[in-house]
C-alpha positions as CSV (number, residue, x, y, z in Angstrom):
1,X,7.6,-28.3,-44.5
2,X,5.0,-30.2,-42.5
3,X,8.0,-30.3,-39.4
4,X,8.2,-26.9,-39.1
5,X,4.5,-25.9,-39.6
6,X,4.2,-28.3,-36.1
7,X,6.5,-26.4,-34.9
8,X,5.8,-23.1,-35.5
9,X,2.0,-24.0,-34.4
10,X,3.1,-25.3,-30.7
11,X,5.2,-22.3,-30.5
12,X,2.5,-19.9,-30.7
13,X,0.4,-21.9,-28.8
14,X,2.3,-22.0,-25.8
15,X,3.1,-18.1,-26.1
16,X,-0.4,-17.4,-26.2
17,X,-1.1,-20.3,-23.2
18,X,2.1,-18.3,-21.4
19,X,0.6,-14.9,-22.0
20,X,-3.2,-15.7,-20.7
21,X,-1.3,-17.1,-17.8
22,X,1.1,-13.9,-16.9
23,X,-2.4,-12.4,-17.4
24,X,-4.3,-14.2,-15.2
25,X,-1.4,-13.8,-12.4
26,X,-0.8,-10.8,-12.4
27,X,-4.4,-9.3,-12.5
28,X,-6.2,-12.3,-10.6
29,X,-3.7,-14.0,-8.3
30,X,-1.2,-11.2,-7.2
31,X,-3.8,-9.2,-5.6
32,X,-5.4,-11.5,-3.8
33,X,-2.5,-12.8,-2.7
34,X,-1.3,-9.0,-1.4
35,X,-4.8,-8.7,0.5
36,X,-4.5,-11.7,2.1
37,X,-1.4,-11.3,3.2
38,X,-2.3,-8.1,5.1
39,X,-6.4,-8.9,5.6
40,X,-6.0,-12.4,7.6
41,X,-4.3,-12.3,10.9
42,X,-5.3,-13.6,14.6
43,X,-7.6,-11.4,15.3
44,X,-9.4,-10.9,11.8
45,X,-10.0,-8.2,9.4
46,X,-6.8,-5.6,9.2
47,X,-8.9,-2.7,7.5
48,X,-9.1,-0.4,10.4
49,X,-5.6,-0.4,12.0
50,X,-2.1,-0.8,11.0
51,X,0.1,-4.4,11.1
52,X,3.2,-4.6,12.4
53,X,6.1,-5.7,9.0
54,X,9.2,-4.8,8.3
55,X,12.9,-5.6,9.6
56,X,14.8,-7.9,6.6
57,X,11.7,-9.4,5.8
58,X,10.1,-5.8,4.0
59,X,13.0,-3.8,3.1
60,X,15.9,-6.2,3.4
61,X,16.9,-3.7,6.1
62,X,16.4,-3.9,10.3
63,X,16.8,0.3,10.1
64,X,13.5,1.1,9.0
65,X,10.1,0.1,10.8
66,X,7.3,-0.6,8.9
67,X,3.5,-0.5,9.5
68,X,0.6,-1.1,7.1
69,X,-3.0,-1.5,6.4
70,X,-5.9,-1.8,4.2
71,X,-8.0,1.3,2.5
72,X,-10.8,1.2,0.9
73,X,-12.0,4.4,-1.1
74,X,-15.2,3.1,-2.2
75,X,-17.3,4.3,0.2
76,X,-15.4,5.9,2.6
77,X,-12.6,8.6,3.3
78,X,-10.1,7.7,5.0
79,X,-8.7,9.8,7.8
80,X,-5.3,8.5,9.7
81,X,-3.3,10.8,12.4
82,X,-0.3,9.9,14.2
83,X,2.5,11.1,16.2
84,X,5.3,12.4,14.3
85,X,8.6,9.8,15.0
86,X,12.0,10.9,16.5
87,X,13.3,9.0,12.7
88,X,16.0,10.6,10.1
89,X,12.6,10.2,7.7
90,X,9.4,8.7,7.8
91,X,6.8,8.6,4.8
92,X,3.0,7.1,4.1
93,X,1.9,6.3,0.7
94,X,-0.7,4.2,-1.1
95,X,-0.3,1.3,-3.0
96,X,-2.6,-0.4,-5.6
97,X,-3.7,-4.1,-4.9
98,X,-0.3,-5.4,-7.0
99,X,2.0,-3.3,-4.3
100,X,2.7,-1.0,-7.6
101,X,2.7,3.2,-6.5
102,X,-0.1,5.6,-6.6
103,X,0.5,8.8,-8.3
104,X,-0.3,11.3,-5.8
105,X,-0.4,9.3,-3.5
106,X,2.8,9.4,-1.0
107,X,3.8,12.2,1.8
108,X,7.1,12.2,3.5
109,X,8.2,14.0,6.5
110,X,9.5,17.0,4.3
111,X,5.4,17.3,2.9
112,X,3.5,16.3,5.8
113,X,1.6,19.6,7.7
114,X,2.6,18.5,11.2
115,X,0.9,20.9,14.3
116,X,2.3,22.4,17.0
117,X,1.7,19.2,19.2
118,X,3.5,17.1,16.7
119,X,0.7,15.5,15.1
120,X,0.2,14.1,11.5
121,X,-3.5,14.2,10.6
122,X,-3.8,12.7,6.2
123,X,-6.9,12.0,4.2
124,X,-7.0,9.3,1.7
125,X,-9.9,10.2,-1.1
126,X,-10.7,9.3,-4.6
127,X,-10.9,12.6,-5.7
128,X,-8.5,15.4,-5.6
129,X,-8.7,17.6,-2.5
130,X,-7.7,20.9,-1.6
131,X,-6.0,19.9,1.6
132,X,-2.6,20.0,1.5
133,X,-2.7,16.2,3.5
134,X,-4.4,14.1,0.8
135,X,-3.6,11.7,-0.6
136,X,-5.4,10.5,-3.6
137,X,-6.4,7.2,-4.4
138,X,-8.2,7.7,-8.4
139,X,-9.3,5.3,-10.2
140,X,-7.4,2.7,-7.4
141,X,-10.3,2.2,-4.5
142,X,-8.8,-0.2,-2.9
143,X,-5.1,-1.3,-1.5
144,X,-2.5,-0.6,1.0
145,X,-1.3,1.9,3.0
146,X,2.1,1.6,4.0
147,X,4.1,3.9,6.8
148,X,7.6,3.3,6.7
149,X,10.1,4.9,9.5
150,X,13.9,5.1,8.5
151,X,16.8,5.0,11.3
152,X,14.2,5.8,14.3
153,X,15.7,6.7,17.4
154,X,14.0,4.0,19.6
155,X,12.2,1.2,17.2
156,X,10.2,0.3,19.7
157,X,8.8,4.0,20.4
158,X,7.7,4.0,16.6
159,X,4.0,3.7,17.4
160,X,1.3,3.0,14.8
161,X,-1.0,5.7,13.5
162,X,-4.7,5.3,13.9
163,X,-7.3,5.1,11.1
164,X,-11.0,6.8,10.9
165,X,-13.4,5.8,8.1
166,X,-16.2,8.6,7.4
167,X,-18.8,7.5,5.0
168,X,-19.3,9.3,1.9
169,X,-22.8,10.5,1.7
């Protein structure tokens, strides 16, 4: 009886050891990881402008480009505008600190308002908006923004959009 009372003991111990861990990874480590991975580059701080990712290394696919960027709801809204691609589909969405989706929080080129000039203008806010361009970040304040490009004409024509931060007030 003693035997398997040792056992039975360790066993729970390590499953509640194994569970703190998976905790502590996925709440603690995997987001800072993500940040990182998108903050740090040459020239510093990636908050206001898109990074260059994609080909096999993103998607597993050289068909789609891929650009992407820190947002940060906390504060600020986020405006971003762009020129709409020559691409069989584009989309832009939002992504929580562990890369997981935002409801509400992804446009695609069948949702987008585009003007006459063939500009993209999207707002990223924590609250619900009426414009038909938002996208909503809720209870997420910060994470990524990520604009992928499928089967684009000329990759290298894909151009970044640009980012505006207005304070909130």
């Amino acid at each position: 009886m003693s035997v398997l009372l040792w056992v039975v003991t360790r066993l729970v111990g390590a499953v509640v050891v194994g569970g703190v861990f998976l905790v502590l990874a996925y709440s603690v480590i995997l987001p800072a990881i993500v940040k990182t991975g998108y903050r740090l580059s040459k020239e510093g701080l990636e908050l206001d402008r898109f990074k260059l990712t994609g080909g096999e290394q993103a998607s597993g696919s050289e068909d789609a480009v891929y650009y992407a960027a820190l947002y940060d709801c906390r504060k600020a809204v986020t405006k971003i505008t762009g020129s709409v691609p020559d691409a069989v589909y584009w989309m832009i969405g939002i992504y929580d600190s562990r890369l997981q989706r935002i409801p509400g929080g992804h446009l695609n080129d069948a949702t987008v308002e585009v003007t006459e000039g063939g500009q993209f203008h999207l707002v990223i806010q924590s609250l619900p908006g009426n414009l038909s361009n938002t996208l909503e970040c809720r209870r997420h304040r910060t994470g990524l923004i990520i604009y992928r490009v499928f089967l684009p004409v000329d990759k290298d024509q894909v151009a970044p959009p640009t980012i505006q931060r207005i304070p909130i007030k």
